[in-house]
N, C-alpha and C positions, 0 to 999 in steps of 0.2 A: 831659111826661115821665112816667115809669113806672118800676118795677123792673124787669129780664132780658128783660121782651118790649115788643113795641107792634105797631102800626098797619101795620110794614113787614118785619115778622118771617116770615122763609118757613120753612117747617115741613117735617118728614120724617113720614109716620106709619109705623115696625114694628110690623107684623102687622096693617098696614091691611085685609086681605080676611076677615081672621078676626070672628063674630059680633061682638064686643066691637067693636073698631076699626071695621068699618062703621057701625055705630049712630052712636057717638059721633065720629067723622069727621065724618057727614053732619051731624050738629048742630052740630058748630063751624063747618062748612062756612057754614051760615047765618044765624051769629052775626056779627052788625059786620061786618068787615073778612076773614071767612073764606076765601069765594071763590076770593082772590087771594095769602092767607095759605099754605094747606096744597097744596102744589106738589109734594109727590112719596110713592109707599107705597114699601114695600121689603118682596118676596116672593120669594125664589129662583126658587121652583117657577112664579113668575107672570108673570115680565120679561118686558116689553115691550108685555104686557095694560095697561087699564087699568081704574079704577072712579068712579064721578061724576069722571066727569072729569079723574080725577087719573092720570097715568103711572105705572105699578108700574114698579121697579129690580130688579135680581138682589143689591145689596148697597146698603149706608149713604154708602161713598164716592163710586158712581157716581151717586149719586141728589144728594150734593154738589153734587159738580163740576158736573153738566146743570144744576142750576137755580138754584145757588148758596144753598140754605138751610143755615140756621145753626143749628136748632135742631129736636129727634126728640122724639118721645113715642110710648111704647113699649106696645102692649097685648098684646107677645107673653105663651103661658100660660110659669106658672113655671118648667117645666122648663128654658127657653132665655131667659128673658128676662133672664141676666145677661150670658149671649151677647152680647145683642141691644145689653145698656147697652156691653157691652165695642166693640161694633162701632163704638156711635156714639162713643166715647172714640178710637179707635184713627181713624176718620175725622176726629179734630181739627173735632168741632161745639163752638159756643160752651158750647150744655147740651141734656143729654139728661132727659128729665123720664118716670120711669117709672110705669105705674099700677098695673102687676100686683103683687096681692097675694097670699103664698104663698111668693115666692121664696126657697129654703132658704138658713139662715145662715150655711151654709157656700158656698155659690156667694156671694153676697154679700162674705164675707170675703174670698175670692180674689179677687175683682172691683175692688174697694176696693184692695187691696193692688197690684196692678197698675196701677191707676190714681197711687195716690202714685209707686209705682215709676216712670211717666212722667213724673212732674212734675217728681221728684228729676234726672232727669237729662236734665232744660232742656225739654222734649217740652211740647207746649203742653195746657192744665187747661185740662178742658170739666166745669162744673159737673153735677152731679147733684142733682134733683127727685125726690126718693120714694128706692125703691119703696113700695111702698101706699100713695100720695096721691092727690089729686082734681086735680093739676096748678095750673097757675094761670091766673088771666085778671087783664087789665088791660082794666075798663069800656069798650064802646063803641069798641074798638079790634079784641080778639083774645080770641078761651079757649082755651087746650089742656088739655084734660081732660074731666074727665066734668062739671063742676058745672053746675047748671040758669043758666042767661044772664039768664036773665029777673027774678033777684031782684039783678040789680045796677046801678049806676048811676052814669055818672062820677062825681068828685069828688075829695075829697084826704085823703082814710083809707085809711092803711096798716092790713092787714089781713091776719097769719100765725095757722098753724095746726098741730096735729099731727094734728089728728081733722078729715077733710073734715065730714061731715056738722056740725058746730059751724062750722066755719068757714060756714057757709052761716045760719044761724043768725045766726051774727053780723052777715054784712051784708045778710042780710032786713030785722035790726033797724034797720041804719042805714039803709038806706034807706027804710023807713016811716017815721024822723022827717027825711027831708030831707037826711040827709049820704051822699054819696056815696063812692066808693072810687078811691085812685088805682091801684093792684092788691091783689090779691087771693095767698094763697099758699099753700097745702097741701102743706105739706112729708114727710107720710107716718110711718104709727106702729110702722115696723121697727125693729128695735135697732139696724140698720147700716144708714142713711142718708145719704144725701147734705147737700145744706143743713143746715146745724141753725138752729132760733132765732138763733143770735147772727148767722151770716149774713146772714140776710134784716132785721133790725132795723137792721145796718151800712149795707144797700142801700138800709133806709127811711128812715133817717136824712140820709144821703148825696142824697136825691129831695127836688128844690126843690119838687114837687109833690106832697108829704106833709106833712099839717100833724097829723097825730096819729095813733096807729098803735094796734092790739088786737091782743093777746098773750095766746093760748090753748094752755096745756098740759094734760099730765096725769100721772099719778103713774107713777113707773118714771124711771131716766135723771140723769144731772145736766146736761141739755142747758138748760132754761127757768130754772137757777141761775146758769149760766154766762152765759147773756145775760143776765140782770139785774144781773150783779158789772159788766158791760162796757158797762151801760146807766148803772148809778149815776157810771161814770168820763165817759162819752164822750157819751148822748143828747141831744139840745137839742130833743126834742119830747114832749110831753105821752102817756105811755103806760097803758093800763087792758088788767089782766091780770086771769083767772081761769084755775085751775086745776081738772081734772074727775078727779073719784074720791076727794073729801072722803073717803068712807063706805068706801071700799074698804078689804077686810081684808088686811095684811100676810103677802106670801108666794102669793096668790094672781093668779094672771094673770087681765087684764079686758080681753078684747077684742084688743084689740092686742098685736102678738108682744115692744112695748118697754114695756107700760102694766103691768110688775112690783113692786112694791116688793121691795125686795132690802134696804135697811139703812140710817136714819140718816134723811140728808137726800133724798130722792127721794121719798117722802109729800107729799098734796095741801098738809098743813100745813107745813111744814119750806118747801117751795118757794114758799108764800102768803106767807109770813115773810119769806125773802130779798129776792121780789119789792117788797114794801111797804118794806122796810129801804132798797131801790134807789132808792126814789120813784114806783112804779108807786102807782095806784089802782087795789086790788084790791077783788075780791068773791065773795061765794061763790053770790052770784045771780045766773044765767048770765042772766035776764031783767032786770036793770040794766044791762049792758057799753055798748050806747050811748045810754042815759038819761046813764052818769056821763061818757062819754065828751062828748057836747055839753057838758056841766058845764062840763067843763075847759078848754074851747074860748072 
C-alpha cells in the first residue's frame, strides 16, 4: 500500500507538449512503473497527435473516458493552469496534482471556491496537489512530478512537505541510512492549496504501510499547527517534525507566496512548540530528521 497513488495508477499529463511537461513526462515515463502509468496528454491545439508514445486529447474528459485514468498533473504556465486544475475537477478525476508555480491568488481563490461549490452540492471531490509542489511519488511504483527518482527507495516512511526541494532532502537522508519511503508528498508553498498537512498525515496514518512519517514546514499559515492539534488527538505512529525559517524576519516574504509571517502563531518557533506539545520529535537541525527518526523506530 501507499497513499493517493501506486503501481496501477493511470495518469493524464496538461500541458504535456509544452518544455516543462516533456522533460519531466519523459522521466517519470522511466521511472518504475511509468511506461504503463502516464496514458494520456491534453492539448486542444494537439488532439489526435501524439508524443513518446503517449495520445494527445483535445480536453481532460475525453482523455478520461479512452483510457480510464484517474489521476492529472498539470504543467500548464500560470496564466491557465487554474483552467486546467478546473478542467480536471469538472472531469470528476480522483486528484489533480499541480506544479505550476506563479499561479495568481486570485484565479486560485476562484478555483477553490468552485470546487467546494461542487462538493456542497453532492458532485463528487477530486483532491488537489499543489500548485507549486514537486508532486508525489510512491517508491518503486510511480512519480508524478518533477522530484529526482533516484534518491528514493521503497520502504515505510511517510514523508510530506511544503517545500519540494526539503522534501528531497529528507528522503536522501533516509535512504543513506537504510529506511525507505512508503510515499513521498509535496504539497506545495501557495497560500491557497489544496492538501494541507493535516490531510496527508490522516492518509499516513490511515497506511498499514507507514510505520513512521516526517513532517516538514515553514513559517507563514496555521496549516503544520492544525495537524499537530489533530496528530496529538488521533496519530498512532511515531512523527519528527521541523520547521524552515527559524531566522526569518517578521512581515517579510521568503520564498514562497504562503512562507509570510503575519502575527502570533505562524513563526518557525510558535509552530516548533505546538508540534513538540503534540508529541512530535522536533529539531532545528534539518541534518538530524532521519538520524532521530530511526531513534524512534
Amino acid at each position: 500500500m501507499s497513499i493517493y497513488i501506486n503501481k496501477d495508477t493511470k495518469v493524464i499529463t496538461q500541458g504535456i507538449t509544452g518544455k516543462t511537461g516533456q522533460f519531466h513526462t519523459e522521466k517519470c515515463q522511466e521511472y518504475a512503473n511509468g511506461k504503463n502509468a502516464f496514458v494520456a496528454g491534453v492539448n486542444p491545439k494537439k488532439a489526435g497527435e501524439s508524443i513518446f508514445g503517449i495520445p494527445i486529447f483535445g480536453s481532460v474528459k475525453e482523455a478520461a473516458s479512452q483510457t480510464g485514468a484517474t489521476v492529472s498533473v498539470i504543467y500548464v504556465p500560470p496564466p491557465g493552469a487554474a483552467a486546467a486544475i478546473w478542467e480536471a475537477v469538472e472531469a470528476d478525476l480522483d486528484m489533480a496534482i499541480c506544479i505550476t508555480e506563479g499561479i495568481p491568488v486570485k484565479d486560485m481563490l476562484e478555483v477553490r471556491n468552485k470546487m467546494k461549490a461542487k462538493e456542497a452540492a453532492g458532485g463528487k471531490k477530486t483532491l488537489l496537489l499543489g500548485p507549486n509542489c514537486p508532486g508525489l511519488i510512491t517508491p518503486d511504483e510511480i512519480k508524478i512530478g518533477i522530484m529526482p527518482g533516484h534518491i528514493h527507495r521503497k520502504g515505510r516512511i511517510g514523508v510530506v512537505s511544503r517545500s519540494g526541494t526539503l522534501t528531497y532532502e529528507a528522503v536522501a537522508q533516509l535512504t543513506e541510512i537504510g529506511l525507505g519511503q512508503s510515499s513521498a508528498v509535496g504539497i506545495g508553498g501557495d497560500p491557497i492549496n489544496g492538501l494541507k498537512h493535516i490531510d496527508v498525515m490522516k492518509a499516513f496514518n490511515d497506511d498499514p504501510d507507514t510505520d513512521a512519517v516526517i513532517m516538514i514546514g515553514e513559517i507563514g499559515g496555521p496549516d503544520e499547527a492544525d495537524a499537530a492539534r489533530w496528530c496529538k488527538l488521533n496519530m498512532k505512529k511515531p512523527v519528527v517534525g521541523f520547521i524552515a525559517g527559524v531566522t526569518a524576519p517578521p512581515g517579510k516574504r521568503m520564498g514562497h507566496a504562503g512562507a509570510l509571517i503575519s502575527g502570533g502563531a505562524d513563526t518557525a518557533d510558535a509552530k516548533l512548540a505546538i508540534m513538540e506539545e503534540s508529541g512530535f520529535t522536533v529539531t532545528r537541525n534539518f541534518s538530524e530528521l532521519a538520524k532521530l527518526l530511526k531513534a524512534k523506530l
